[in-house]
N, C-alpha and C positions, 0 to 999 in steps of 0.2 A: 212515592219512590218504590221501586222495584223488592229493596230488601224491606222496608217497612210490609207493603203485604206481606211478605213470604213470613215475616214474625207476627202478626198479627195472625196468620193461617195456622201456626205453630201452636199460638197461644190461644186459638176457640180448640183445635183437635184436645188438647190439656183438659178443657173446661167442660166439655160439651160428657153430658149425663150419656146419649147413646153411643159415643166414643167409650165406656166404660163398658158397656153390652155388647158392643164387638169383640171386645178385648175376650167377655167371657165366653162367647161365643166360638174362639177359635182354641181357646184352652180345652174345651167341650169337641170340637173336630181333634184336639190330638188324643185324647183319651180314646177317642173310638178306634186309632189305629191300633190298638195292641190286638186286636183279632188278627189280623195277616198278622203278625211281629208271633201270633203265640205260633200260627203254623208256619212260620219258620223257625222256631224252638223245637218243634216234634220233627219236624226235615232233619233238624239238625242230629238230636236224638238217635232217629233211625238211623244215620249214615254213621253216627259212631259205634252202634251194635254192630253193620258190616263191617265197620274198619275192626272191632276188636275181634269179628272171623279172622279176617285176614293177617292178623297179628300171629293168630295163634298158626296159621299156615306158617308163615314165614319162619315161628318159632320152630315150630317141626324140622326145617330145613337147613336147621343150625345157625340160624340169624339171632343175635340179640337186641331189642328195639333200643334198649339201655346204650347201647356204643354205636348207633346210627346216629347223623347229624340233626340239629336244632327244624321240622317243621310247622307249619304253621297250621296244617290240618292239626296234626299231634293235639298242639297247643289249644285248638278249639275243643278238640276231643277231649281232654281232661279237665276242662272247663264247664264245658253241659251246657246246657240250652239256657238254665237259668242267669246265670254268669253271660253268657253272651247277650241277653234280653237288658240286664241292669247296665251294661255300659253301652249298647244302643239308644236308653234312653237317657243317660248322662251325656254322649253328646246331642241328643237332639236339644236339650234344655238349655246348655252351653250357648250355641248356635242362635234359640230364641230370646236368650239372653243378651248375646251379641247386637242383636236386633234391636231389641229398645234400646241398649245403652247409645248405639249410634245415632237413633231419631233421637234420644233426649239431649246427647251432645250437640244436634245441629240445631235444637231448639235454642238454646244456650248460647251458641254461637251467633246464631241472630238478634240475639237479643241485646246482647254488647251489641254489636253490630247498629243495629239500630239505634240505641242511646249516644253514639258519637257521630254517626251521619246526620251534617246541616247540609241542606239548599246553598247551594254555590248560584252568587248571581251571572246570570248572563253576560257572558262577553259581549266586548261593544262590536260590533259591527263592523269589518274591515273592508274597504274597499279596494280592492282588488282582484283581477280577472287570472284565474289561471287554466295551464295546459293539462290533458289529462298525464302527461309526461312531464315531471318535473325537473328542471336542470340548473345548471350553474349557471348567473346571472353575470352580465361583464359588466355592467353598467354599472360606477355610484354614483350617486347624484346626494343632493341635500337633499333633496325627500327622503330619500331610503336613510340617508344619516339624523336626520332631525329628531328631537326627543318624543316628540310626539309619535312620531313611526314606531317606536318603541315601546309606548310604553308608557315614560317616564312622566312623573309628575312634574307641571310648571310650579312658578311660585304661585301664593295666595292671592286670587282672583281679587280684582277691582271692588271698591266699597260700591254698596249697592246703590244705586241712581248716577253713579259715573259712567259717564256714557267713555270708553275709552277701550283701547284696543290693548290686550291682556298681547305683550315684546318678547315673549317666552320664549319665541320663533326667529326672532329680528337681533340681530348685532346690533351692540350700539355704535352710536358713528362714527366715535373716536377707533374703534379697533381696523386694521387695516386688513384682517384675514379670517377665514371663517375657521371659527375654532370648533374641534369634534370634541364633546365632552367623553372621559373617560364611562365607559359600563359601571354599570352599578349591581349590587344583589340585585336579583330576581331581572334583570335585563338582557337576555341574551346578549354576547358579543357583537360586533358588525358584521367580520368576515362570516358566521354560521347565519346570522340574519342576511344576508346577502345571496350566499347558496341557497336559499330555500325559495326564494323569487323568482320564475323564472323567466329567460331572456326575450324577447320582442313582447310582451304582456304588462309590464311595467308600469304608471299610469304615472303624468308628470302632475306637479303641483299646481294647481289654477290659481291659488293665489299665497303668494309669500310677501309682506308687510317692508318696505324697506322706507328708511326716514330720507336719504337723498340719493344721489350717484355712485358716491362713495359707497355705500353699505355695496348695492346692486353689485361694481365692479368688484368688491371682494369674492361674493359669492361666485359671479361668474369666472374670474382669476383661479375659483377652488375646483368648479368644475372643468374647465379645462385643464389643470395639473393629474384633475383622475382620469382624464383621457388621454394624459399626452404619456401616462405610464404604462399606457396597452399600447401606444402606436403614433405615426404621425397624427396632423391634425388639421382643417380647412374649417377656417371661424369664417361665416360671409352675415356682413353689417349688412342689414339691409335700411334705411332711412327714409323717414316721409319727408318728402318736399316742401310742405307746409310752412310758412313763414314764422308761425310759434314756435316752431322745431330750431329753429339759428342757433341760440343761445345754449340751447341741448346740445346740439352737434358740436361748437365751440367746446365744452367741455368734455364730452365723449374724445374730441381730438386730443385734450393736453393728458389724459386719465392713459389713452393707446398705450405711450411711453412707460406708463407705472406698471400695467400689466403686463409688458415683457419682461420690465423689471423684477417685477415679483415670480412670474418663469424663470429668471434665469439663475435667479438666488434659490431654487427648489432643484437647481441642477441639471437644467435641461438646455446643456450650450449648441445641442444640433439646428442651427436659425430654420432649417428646412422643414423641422420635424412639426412647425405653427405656421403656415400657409394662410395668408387673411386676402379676402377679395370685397370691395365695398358695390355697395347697388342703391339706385335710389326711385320713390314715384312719387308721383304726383295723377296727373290726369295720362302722363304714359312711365315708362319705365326706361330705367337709364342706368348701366353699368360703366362705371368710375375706375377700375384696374382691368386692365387689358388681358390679364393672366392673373392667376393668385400667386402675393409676391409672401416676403419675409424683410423685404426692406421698411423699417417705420419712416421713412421722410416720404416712400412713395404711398403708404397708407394712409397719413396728415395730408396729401397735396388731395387723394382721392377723396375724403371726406370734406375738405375745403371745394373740390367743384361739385358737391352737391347743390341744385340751381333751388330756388324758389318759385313755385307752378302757382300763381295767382289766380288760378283755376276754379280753384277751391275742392279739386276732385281728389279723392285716394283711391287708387285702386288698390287695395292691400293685400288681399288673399290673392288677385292674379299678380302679385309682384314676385310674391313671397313663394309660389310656386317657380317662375319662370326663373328666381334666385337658383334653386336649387336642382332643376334639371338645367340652367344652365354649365354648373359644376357636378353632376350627377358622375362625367369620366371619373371623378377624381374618387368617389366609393368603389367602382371596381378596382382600383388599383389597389385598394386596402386602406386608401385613408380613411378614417373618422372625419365626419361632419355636423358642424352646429350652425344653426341662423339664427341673427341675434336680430330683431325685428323694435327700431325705434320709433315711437311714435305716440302724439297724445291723441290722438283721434281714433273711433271704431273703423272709419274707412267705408267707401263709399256701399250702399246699402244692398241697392243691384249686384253690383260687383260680386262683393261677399256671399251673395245667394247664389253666384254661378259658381265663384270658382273655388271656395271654401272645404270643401270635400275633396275635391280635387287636390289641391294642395297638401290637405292633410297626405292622400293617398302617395303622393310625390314623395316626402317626407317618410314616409315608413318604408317604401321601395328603396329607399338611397338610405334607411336606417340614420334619417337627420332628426336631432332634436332641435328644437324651436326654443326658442327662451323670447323673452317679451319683458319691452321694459316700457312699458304704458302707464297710462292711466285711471283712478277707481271712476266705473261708470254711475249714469246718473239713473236714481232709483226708476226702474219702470218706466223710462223716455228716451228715447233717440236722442236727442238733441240735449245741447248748451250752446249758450247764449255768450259772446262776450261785447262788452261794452267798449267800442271803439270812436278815439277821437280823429278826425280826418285833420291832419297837421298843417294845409292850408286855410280851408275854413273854416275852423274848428269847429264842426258840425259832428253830432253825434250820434252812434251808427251799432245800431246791433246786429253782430253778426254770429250767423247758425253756424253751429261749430257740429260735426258727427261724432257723440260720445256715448253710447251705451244701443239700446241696455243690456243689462245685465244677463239675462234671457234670451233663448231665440224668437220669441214674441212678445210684446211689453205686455206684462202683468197685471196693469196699472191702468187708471184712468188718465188720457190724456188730456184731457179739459180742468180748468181752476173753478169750474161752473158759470164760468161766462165767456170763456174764449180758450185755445190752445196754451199749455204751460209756457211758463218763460223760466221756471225755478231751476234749481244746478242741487237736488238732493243727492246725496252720497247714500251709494247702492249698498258699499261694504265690500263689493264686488268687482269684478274688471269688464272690462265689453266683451260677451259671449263669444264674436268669430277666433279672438285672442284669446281668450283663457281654454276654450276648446283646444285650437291649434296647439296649446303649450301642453292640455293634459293628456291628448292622444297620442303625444310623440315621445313621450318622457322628457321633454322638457321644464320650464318652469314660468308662472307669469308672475315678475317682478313690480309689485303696485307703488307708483312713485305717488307722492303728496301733490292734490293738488293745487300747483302755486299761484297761480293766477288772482290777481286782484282785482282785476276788472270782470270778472264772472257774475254774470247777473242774476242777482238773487240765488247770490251762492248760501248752502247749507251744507257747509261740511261739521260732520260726526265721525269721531273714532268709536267704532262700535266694540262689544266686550267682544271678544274673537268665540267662547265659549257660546255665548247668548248665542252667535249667529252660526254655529255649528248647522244646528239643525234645518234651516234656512237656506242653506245652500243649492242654487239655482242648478235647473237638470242640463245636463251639456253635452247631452246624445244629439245625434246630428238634428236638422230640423225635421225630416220626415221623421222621424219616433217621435220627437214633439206631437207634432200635429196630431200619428195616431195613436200616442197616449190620450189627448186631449179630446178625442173623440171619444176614447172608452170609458168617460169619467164624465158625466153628465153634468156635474159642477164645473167643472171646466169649461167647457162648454159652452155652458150660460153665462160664466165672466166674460169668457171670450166675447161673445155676442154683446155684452153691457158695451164693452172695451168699443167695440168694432163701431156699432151704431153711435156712440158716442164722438167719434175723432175725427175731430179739427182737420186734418191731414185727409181725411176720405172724403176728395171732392163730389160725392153723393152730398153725403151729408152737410158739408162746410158751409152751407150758407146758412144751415138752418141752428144747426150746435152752435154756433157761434155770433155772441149778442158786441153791439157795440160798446166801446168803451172808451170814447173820447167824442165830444159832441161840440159843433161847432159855436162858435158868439151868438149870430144873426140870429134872431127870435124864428122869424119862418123855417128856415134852414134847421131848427134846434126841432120843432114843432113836428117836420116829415120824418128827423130821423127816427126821435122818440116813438111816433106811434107806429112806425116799421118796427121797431124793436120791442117793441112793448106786445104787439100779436108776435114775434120771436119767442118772445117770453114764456107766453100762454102754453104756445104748441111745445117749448122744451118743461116746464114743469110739467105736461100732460106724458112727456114720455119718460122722464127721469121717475113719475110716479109708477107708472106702468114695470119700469125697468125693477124698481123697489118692493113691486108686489109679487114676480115672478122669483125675487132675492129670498124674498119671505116663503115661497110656496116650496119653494128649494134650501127650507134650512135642514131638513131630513139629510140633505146630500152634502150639506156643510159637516153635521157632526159625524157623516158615517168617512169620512175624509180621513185620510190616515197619511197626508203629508201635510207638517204644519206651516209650510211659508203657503197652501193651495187654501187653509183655513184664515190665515192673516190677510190674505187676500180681500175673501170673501169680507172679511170684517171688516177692513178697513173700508172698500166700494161700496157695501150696503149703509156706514152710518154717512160717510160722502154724499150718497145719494140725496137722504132725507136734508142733509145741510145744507148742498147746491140749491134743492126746492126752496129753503125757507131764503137764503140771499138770493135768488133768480124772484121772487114775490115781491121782495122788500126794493131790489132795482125798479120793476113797475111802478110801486109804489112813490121811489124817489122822484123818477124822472115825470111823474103826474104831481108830485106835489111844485117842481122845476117850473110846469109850465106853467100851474097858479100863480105862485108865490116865486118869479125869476130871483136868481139873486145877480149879486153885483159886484165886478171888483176891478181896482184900479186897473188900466190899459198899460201902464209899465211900474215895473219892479225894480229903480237901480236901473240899470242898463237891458236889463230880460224885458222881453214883451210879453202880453199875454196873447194864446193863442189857439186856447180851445180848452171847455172844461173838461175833466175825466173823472172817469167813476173810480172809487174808492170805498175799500169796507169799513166800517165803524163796528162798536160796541152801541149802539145807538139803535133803537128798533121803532120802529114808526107803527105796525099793523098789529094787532092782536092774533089775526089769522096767520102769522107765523112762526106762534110761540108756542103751540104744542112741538110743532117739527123742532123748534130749536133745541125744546127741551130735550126731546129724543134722541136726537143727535149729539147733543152734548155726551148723555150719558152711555151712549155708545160709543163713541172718542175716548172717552175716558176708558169705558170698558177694555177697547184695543189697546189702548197704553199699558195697562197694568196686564195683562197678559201678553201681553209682549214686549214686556223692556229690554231697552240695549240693543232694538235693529231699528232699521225702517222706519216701517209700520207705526212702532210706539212715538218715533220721531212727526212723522207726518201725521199723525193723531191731536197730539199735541198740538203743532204748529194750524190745522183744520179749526182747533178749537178755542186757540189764542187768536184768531184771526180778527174775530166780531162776526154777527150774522147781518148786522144794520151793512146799509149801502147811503154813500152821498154824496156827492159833486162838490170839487174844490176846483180853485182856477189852475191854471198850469202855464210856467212860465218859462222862457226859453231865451239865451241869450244869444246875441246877433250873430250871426254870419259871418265871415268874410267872402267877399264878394273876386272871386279869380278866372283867370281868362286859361284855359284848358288846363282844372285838375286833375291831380293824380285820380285813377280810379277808384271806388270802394273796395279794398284785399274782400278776397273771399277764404276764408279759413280750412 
């Protein structure tokens, strides 16, 4: 610290032996002045001899010096050279007097000084982009109002190993309105926190926790009352097509009515002053009110002809653009605009890579915020899976749903070590095109639960909201992606694991991906086995290679200074070494298969049987697999305990509860119905 040297500099000058030899050294320069000081003593001297000629002239003249007035010559004159010498040197001593008592004063003063100055820790970090002109903000939103924008302390954080989302943020469900808690000591007000923001810079919240619809329409009901008291207002629904979406929409319709209600009990009886226009897509785009009304029967009828696109397409970010330049007149005129964007799905992938920036740019020309009420994407994967039964013949049917990631490029390995994921892990996060769009426009992205019970190999975790602080996914458009990701050499090299890896890059797809269901007939069991078994070879030779280049770059892991790009790394590289030891132990199975066949009855109860499939055990057949396993274990472990409460520690865990053993069980399937032109397979 600043003043600690300067007292430290204060207190060697005090100490130091040749600081005492200067000192005598200039007591020693002022003694030698009195040589000049004596001949101006004799100066003086002499001009009083002429002055007492001169006296005696004037006396001659009849002047008496006695009744002339007070001068200062005079006064030196009767004085003497000696008299004047004694009080030149009383002030100069004065003066160096003056001198030290000042330094030893400001010695003094630093020295208290110092003994009450502590180290003030660092302020955290505030994200936010400002203008070199700062001005008055018109915008509130729940972010700007939230405690955490503040400040304020939540309650006391979750017992440790609870995996659970810290509601500090969240209204509970019962409440019907978003309540602003009163300022506290040391909390600035809202209205001076507000001013201090300034206007189009603003950043909305990518992600705000809500338990169902309910909570959502509060929030949203609070934000349109702080816009509807600067000005009109134009809300445009916008809706996926999607046939998961019905049951949403049905209750979005009956909720309309509660939120004009709760408008109009805030005292806002002008019907004109909340203008609402609905839109909807699928594989095209399709607007539902002819004009933006204020009638609610003709809001419920537009929400009710939202169609069902069996497509399976969303086009979301060209929707959600074309939403709002096709209402764009209505910001010139001076209304406020908001798009409320429903939907459980990230939206087609293409899509979203054209027209994603675009939209944003739409949205900040027409000064619209975006609010989003979706759902948390799946850790590090595009995709979820849901398990669907076909109502005619009750055949069952997995279908690829577009959820996440999290990211503008998945993080993650997409392979389970023997084929493309089928898992539904909870990211913590919402699907990147969405949580961007919400955080660039000052809007906000509302994370709805998700409810689905037929999601395959779902893993939902409430994660501690603090834990995942740090973790939080970068949401610059995807060109900064990309050329961050270049300038980070660890990056880089996940990328490249990631890339070469996946299932999805039909380069690679035949070779990453080993079979996992093998038929009855011995011959037929015999071709696929030893196809997949040289599969085998060629991926544990490159999962090795990939693990060695992990290790040559762990210099680049620690010099890393973002921790979800270091959880990364940790969780891929102990992945690696485990995929190797269960991709051995599959070889292993499927040769000891063809030895030793096994056997099981042809029907089960009414199921048939119909082919065996691979499966992991706890169970390890090879010796030559159990260094890796060991290794891998204790690096699973290792990512867990430094990083509990996200992801990472989740999917570590679940890596190493799995088993590393592989083995063949029979698999059995129940009958068909057999129908003459079924319904099609929905595509989600």
């Amino acid at each position: 610290m600043a003043t600690d040297d300067a007292t430290l500099s204060s207190h060697d000058d005090e100490m130091d032996p040749l600081a005492d030899l200067s000192d005598i050294e200039e007591l020693e320069a002022v003694e030698d002045v009195e040589t000049p000081l004596a001949t101006v003593d004799e100066a003086l001297a002499s001009e009083a001899d002429d002055s007492s000629d001169d006296d005696d002239d004037e006396d001659d003249d009849g002047h008496d010096s006695r009744h002339g007035g007070f001068r200062i010559r005079n006064f030196f004159m009767n004085m003497g050279a000696f008299s004047v010498s004694v009080i030149f040197h009383v002030v100069l001593l004065v003066v160096l007097g003056l001198m030290f008592f000042e330094d030893t004063t400001k010695a003094a003063i630093n020295t208290i000084v110092a003994s009450v100055m502590e180290e003030r820790p660092e302020d955290a970090p505030v994200e936010i982009e400002l203008n070199e002109k700062i001005e008055q903000v018109d915008e509130q939103t729940i972010a700007v109002f939230s405690p955490s924008a503040m400040g304020a302390a939540g309650p006391a954080a979750s017992t440790a190993g609870e995996i659970t989302f810290d509601q500090t943020l969240v209204e509970t469900a019962e409440q019907t309105a978003i309540v602003v808690n009163a300022p506290t000591i040391g909390i600035p007000d809202t209205v001076g926190l507000i001013e201090a923001v300034p206007k189009g810079e603003v950043k909305g919240d990518p992600r705000v926790i809500v338990e169902d619809y309910a909570q959502a329409f509060d929030a949203i009901t609070q934000e349109i009352m702080w816009m509807l008291d600067k000005g009109p207002v134009l809300v445009m629904w916008c809706f996926d097509q999607s046939e998961s979406m019905k049951d949403d929409q049905r209750e979005i319709r009956e909720r309309i009515a509660n939120v004009y209600n709760q408008l109009g009990i805030v005292g806002n009886n002008n019907s004109d002053a909340l203008l609402t226009s609905v839109t909807s897509y699928g594989k095209a785009f399709a607007v539902h009110t002819s004009k933006p009304t204020s009638n609610r029967e003709e809001i419920v009828n537009a929400i009710d002809a939202v169609p069902v696109d069996p497509s399976g397409e969303e086009m979301m970010c060209q929707a959600v653009g074309a939403t709002i330049t096709g209402n764009r007149r209505f910001a010139t005129r001076g209304r406020q605009m908001a798009l409320i964007l429903v939907t459980d799905e990230s939206g087609n992938r293409k899509n979203n890579d054209t027209f994603l920036e675009k939209a944003i740019a739409e949205a900040k020309s027409s000064n619209c915020k975006i609010y989003v009420l979706g759902r948390e994407a799946v850790f590090g994967y595009p995709y979820a899976h849901i398990r669907w039964r076909h109502p005619q013949t009750r055949g069952i049917h997995w279908l690829r749903i577009d959820r996440g990631p999290e990211t503008g490029f998945p993080e993650q390995l997409q392979t389970n070590g023997f084929r493309r994921r089928h898992d539904a892990f909870s990211s913590g996060f919402g699907p990147y095109e969405q949580t961007r769009m919400a955080r660039e426009t000052n809007g906000v992205f509302f994370m709805l639960p998700s409810v689905e019970t037929n999601l395959v190999s779902a893993q939902k975790h409430r994660y501690e909201l603090e834990a995942m602080r740090p973790f939080r996914p970068d949401l610059s458009a995807r060109i900064e992606v990309l050329a961050a990701r270049d300038r980070y050499p660890l990056r880089a090299l996940i990328w490249q694991v990631i890339s070469d890896l996946n299932p999805y890059n039909p380069a690679v797809q035949k070779i990453v991906e080993l079979r996992v269901d093998y038929p009855l007939t011995a011959p037929e069991f015999l071709k696929a086995a030893r196809t997949n078994q040289q599969k085998a070879i060629m991926l544990i030779k490159y999962m090795g290679k990939a693990q060695k280049a992990l290790e040559e770059g762990k210099h680049l892991r620690d010099q890393e200074a973002d921790p979800r790009w270091q959880a990364n790394y940790d969780l891929i590289y102990a992945q690696l070494i485990a995929y190797q030891a269960r991709i051995y132990e599959y070889g292993a199975a499927l040769e000891d298969f063809i030895k030793n066949p096994k056997t099981a009855p042809p029907m089960k109860g009414t199921a048939r049987l119909v082919h065996w499939d691979i499966g992991v055990t706890k169970t390890i057949r090879t010796k030559e697999s159990e260094p890796y396993i060991q290794k891998a274990a204790e690096l699973l472990l290792a990512t867990s305990k430094e990083f509990p409460g996200t992801p990472w520690a989740v999917r570590a865990d679940y890596e190493r509860r799995r088993g590393f053993g592989v083995d063949l069980h029979p698999d059995y399937h129940a009958p068909t119905v057999r129908v003459s032109n079924p319904i099609p397979v929905p595509k989600f």
